[in-house]
C-alpha positions in Angstrom: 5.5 -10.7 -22.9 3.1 -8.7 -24.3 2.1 -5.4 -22.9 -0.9 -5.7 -21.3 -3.0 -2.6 -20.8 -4.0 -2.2 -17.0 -7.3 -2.3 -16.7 -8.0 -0.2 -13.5 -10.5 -1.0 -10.8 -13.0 1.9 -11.5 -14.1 -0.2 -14.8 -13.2 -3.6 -13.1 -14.6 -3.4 -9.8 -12.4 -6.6 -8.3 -11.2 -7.3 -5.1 -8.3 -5.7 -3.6 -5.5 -6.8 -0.9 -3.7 -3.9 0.8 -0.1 -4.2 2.1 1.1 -1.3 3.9 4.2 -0.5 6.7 1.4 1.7 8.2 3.8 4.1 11.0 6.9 4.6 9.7 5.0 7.2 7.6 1.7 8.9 7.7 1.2 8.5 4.2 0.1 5.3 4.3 -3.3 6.2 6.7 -3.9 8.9 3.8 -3.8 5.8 0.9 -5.9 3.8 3.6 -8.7 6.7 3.5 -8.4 7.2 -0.3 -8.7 3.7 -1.1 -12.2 3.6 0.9 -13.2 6.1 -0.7 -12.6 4.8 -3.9 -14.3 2.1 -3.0 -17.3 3.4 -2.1 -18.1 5.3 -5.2 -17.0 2.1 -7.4 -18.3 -1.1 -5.7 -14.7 -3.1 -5.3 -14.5 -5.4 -2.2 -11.1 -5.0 -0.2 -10.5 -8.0 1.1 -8.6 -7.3 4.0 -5.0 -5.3 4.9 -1.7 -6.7 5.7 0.5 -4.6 8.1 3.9 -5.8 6.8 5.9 -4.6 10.4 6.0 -6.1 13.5 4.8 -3.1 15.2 1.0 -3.6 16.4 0.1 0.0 16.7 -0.1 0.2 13.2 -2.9 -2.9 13.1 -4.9 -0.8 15.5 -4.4 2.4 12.8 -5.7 0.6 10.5 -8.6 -0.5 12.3 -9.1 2.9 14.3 -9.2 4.7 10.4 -11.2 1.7 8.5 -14.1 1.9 11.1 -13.7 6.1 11.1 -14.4 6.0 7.4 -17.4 3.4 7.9 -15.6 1.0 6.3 -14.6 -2.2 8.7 -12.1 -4.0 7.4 -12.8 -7.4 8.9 -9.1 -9.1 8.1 -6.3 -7.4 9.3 -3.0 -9.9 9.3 0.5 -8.7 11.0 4.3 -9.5 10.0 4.8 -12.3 12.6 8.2 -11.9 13.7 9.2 -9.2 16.3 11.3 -6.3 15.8 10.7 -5.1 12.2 10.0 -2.0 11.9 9.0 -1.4 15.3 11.3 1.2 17.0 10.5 4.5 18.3 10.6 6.5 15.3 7.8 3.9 13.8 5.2 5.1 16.4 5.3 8.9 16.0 1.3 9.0 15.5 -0.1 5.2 15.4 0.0 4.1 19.1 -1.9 7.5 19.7 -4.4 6.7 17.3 -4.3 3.3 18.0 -5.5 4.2 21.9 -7.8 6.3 21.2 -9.6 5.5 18.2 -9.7 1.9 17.7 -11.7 0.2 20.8 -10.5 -3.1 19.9 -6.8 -2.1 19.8 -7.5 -0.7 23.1 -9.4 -3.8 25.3 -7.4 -6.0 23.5 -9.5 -7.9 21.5 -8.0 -6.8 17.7 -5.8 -10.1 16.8 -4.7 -10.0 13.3 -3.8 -12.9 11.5 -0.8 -14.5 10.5 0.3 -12.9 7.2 0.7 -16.7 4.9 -2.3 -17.5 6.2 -4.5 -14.5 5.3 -3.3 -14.1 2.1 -3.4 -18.1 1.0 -7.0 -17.9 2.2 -8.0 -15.4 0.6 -6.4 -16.2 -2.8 -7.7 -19.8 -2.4 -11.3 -17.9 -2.6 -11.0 -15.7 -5.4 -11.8 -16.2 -8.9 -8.7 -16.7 -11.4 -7.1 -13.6 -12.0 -8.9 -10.9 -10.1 -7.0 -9.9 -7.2 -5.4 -6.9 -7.2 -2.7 -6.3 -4.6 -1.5 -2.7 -3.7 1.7 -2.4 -2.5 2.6 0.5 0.0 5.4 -0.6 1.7 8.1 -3.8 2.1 7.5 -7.3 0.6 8.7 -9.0 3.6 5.0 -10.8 3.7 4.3 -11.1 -0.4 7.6 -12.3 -0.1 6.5 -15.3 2.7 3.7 -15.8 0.4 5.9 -16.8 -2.7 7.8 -18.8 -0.2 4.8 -20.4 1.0 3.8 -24.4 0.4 0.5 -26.6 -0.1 -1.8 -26.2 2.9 -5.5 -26.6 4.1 -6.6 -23.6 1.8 -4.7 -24.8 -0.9 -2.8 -27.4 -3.4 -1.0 -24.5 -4.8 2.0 -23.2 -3.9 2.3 -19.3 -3.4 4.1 -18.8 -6.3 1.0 -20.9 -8.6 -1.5 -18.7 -6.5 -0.2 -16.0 -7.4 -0.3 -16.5 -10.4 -3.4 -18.3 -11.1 -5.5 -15.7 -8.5 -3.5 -12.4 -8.8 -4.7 -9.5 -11.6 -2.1 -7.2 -10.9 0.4 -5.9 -7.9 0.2 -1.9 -7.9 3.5 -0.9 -6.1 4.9 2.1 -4.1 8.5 1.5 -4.8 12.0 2.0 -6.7 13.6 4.8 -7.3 14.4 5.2 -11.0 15.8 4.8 -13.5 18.3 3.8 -10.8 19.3 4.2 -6.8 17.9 3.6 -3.5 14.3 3.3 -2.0 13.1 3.1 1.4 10.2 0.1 0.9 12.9 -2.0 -1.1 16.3 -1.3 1.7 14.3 -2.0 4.4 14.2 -5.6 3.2 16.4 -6.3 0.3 16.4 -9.7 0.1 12.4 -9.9 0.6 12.4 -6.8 -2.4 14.1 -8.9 -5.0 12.3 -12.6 -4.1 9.1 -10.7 -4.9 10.3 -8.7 -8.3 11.8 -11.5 -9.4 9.6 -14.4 -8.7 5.6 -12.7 -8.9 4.5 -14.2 -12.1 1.7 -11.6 -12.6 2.0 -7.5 -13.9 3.7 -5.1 -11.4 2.9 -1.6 -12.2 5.4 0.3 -10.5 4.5 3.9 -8.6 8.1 4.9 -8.0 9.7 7.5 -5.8 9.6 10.3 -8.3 5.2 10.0 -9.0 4.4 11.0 -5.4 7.6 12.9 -3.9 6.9 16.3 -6.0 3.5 17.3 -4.5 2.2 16.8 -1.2 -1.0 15.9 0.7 -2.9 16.1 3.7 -4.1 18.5 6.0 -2.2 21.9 5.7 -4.4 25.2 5.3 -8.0 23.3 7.5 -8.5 25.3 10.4 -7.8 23.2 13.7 -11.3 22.5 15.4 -12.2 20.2 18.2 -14.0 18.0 15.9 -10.9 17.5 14.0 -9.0 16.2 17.0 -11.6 13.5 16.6 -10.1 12.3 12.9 -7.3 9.8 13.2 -6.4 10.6 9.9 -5.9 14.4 10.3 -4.3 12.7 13.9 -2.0 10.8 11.6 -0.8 14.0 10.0 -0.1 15.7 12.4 1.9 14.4 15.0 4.0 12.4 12.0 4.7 16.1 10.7 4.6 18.0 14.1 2.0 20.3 13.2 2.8 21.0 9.0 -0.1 18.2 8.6 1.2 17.4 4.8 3.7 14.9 3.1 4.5 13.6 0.2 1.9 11.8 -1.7 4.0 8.4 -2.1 1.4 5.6 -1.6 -1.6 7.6 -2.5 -0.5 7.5 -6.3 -0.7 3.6 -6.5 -3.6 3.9 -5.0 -5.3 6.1 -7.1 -3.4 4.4 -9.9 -4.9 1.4 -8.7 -8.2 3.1 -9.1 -8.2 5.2 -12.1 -5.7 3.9 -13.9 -4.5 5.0 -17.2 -5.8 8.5 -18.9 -5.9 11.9 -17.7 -3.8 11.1 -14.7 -1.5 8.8 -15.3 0.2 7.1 -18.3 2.1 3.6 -18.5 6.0 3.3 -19.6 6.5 0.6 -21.7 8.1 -2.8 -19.4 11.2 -4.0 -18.2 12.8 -5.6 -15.3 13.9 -4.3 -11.9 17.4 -5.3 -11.5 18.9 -5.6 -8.1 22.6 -5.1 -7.0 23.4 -5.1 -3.5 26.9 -3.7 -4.5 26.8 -0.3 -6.2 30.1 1.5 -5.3 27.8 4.2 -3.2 24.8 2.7 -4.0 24.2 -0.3 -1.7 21.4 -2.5 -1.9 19.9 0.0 -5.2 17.9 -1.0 -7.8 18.1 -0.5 -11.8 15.0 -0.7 -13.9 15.8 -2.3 -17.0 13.7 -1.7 -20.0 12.6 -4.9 -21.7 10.3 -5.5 -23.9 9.5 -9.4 -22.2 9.4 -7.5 -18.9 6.1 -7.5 -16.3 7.4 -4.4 -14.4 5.6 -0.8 -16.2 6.1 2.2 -14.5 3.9 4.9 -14.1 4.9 8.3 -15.1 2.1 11.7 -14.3 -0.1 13.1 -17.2 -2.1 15.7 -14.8 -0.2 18.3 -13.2 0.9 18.3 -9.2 -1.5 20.8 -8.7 -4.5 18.4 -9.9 -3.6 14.8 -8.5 -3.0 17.4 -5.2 -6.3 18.7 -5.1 -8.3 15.4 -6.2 -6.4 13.5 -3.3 -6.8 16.1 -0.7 -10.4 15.8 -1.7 -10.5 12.1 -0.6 -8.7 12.4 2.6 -10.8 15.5 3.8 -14.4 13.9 3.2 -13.4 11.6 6.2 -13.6 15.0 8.0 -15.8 14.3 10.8 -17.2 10.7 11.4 -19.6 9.2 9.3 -22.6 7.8 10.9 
């Protein structure tokens, strides 16, 4: 295949799908914030958000930030079978937030969809080859998609969807060249259905982009109006109190964004190879270059110090709530 160059949503304003595991880590409510704002100063719709764990605290996180940051997201959809992802050390900060800053978490009235569903609907809608998906946590429900059959909002199967409807999948995961990553372990099997079977470009933000600098809150003074933030919230009770963390999903988002340039360069593509049997290694990955490979992963062009400062930025304009 030919290597496409990734033409980022800041000169392609299209529509965008988030999938996140939002709870298991507080970066995810900082990627949240930082795609809004992204969108706001460049016009893209996002579609909706798909919270890929069972665990409906993290629906009412997203909800609680999206409205924060004057940004309703009308279409949340949930993993719809119990237990992933959902035990106590999933809901350090987004029950809290949840309660308290998402009314319709709270009365009871926030019912997110059924993952297929949400995502064959809104495919079915788009125009050919505009989505862009970004990928922030495990492929349990782009891998339900692929799975998926013919239904009321479409002929297609997910597999043709995706590839007559999908731009490009941005993804938070891998650790290369080689080893083990939290967002493919946690469902290995779901991990390689998707790298193997998405028939559109996968530009790859692995492990190494966002672990070396870290975002968030650390150094803004504590205030009462602050306590009124559910992403500064977020921060700190998943951090007890540090209120930073590694920038993991924030650089596919801003990937997503800004693309190629002063921030970010491309790796020419290959294949992500899966083997669940590694002496030491279990369930690790290998990227393999290849030149007829859709995977291209990212690799930093700023310093830390700048993609630190220019997401900080981001999350902090949310400071107090917009009106």
């Amino acid at each position: 295949m030919e290597q496409r160059r990734y033409i980022p949503l800041c000169e392609r304003p299209g529509p965008v799908i988030l999938d996140t595991d939002i709870g298991p880590d507080c970066d995810d409510v900082g990627a949240l914030a930082v795609l809004i704002s992204y969108a706001k100063e460049y016009g893209f719709p996002i579609l909706g958000v798909c919270n890929c764990t069972s665990n409906n605290a993290g629906t009412g996180t997203i909800d609680a930030v999206a409205r924060f940051c004057n940004y309703p997201i009308e279409r949340i959809a949930q993993w719809d079978k119990p237990g992933f992802m959902d035990d106590a050390s999933c809901h350090k900060y987004n029950t809290f937030v949840a309660e308290h800053f998402s009314d319709a978490y709270r009365t009871g009235t926030l019912t997110p969809e059924n993952p297929v569903s949400f995502y064959r609907s809104l495919l079915a809608d788009a125009a050919d080859h505009s989505v862009t998906v970004i990928s922030i946590g495990m492929f349990n429900c782009l891998a339900a998609l692929l799975a998926s059959g013919p239904d009321a909002y479409s002929p297609l199967s997910g597999a043709e969807l995706v590839r007559q409807k999908i731009y490009a999948m941005v993804s938070m995961a891998a650790l290369l060249p080689r080893g083990r990553e939290c967002n493919i372990i946690c469902d290995y099997v779901a991990a390689k259905h998707v790298f193997d079977g998405w028939q559109a470009p996968i530009y790859l933000s692995h492990f190494n982009v966002g672990y070396t600098f870290r975002t968030g809150f650390d150094g803004i003074c504590e205030t009462p109006q602050m306590q009124k933030n559910p992403i500064y919230k977020s921060y700190e009770m998943y951090t007890a109190g540090v209120c930073n963390n590694s920038s993991f999903d924030l650089t596919a988002v801003q990937f997503a964004v800004m693309g190629e340039g002063a921030l970010y360069r491309l790796d020419p593509p290959g294949r992500l190879e899966f083997y669940a049997e590694i002496p030491d290694l279990p369930d690790a990955t290998v990227f393999v270059p290849n030149e007829a490979g859709t995977i291209y992963p990212m690799q930093k062009v700023a310093d830390d110090q700048t993609l630190q400062a220019e997401l900080n930025r981001r999350i902090r304009q949310f400071s107090v709530p917009e009106n």
